[in-house]
C-alpha positions in Angstrom: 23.4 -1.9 -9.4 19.8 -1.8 -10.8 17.2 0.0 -8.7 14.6 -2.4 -7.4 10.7 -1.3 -8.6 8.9 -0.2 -5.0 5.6 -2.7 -5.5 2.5 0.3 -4.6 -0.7 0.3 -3.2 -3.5 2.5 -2.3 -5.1 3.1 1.2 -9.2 2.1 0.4 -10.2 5.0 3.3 -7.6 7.8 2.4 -7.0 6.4 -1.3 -3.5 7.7 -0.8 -0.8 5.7 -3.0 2.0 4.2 0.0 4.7 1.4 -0.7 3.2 -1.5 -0.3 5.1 -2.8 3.0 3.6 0.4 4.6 -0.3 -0.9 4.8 -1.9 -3.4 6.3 -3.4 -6.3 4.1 -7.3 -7.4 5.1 -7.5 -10.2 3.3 -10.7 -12.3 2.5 -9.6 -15.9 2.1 -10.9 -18.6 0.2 -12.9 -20.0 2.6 -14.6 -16.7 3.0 -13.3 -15.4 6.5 -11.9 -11.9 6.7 -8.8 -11.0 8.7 -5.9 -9.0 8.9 -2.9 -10.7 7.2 0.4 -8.8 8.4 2.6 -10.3 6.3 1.0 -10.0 3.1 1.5 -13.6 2.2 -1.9 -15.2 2.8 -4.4 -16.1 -0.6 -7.4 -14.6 -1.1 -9.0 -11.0 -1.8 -6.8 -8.4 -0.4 -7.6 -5.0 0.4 -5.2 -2.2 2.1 -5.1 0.1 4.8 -3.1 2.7 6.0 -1.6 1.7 9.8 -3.6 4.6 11.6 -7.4 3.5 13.4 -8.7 6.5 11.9 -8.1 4.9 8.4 -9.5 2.1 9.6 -12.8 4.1 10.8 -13.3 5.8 8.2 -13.3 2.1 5.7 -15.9 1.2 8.5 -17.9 4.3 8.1 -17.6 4.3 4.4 -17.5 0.4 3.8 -14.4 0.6 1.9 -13.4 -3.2 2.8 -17.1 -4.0 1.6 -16.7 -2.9 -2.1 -12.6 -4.0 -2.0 -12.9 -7.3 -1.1 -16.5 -7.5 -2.8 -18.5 -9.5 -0.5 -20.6 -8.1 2.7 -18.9 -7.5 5.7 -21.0 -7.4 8.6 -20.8 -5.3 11.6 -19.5 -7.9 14.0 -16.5 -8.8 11.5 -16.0 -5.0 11.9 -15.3 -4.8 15.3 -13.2 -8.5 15.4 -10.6 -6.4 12.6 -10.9 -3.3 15.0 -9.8 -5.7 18.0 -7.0 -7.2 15.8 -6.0 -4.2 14.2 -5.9 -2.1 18.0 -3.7 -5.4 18.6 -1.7 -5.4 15.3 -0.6 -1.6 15.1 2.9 -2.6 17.1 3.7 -6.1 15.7 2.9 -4.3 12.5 5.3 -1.7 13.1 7.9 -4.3 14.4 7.5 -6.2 11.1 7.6 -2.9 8.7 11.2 -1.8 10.9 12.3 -5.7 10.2 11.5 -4.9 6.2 13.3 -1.5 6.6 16.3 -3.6 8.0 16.4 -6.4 5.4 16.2 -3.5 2.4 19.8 -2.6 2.8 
């Protein structure tokens, strides 16, 4: 059997190449809101980020997600994704074991 291509994708803080299904996708959707899209599924601008909050600090403090997505993101966006990505670190660990499951 054929060994499947592992899609992968660089962390905007750390820049450090990861699989894909091992960031978390901020994406900026069409109708211009930015949000944390666990899946990876959702249209629009994507931009991705390691699952640790100092990654996440450090695209805040560097405005990685500003120049990814290439529109302004203000301060108070930044603290809703902080919020949601406090909130998001276990379901997004849930989903990434459910991907690790469905590999086999």
């Amino acid at each position: 059997m054929k060994q499947r291509k592992i899609p992968m994708r660089k962390c905007v803080a750390c820049q450090e190449m990861m699989p894909k299904k091992e960031l978390i996708r901020v994406v900026r959707t069409p109708e211009g809101e930015t949000e944390i899209d666990l899946r990876g599924k959702k249209s629009g601008r994507g931009a991705y980020l390691c699952g640790k909050l100092s990654c996440f600090k450090l695209a805040t403090k560097n405005k990685a997600l500003d120049r990814a997505l290439k529109v302004p993101v203000g301060a108070e966006i930044y603290r809703r994704l902080e919020q949601d990505f406090i909130k998001s670190e276990d379901e997004f660990r849930a989903v990434q074991a459910e991907a690790g499951d469905g590999d086999e």
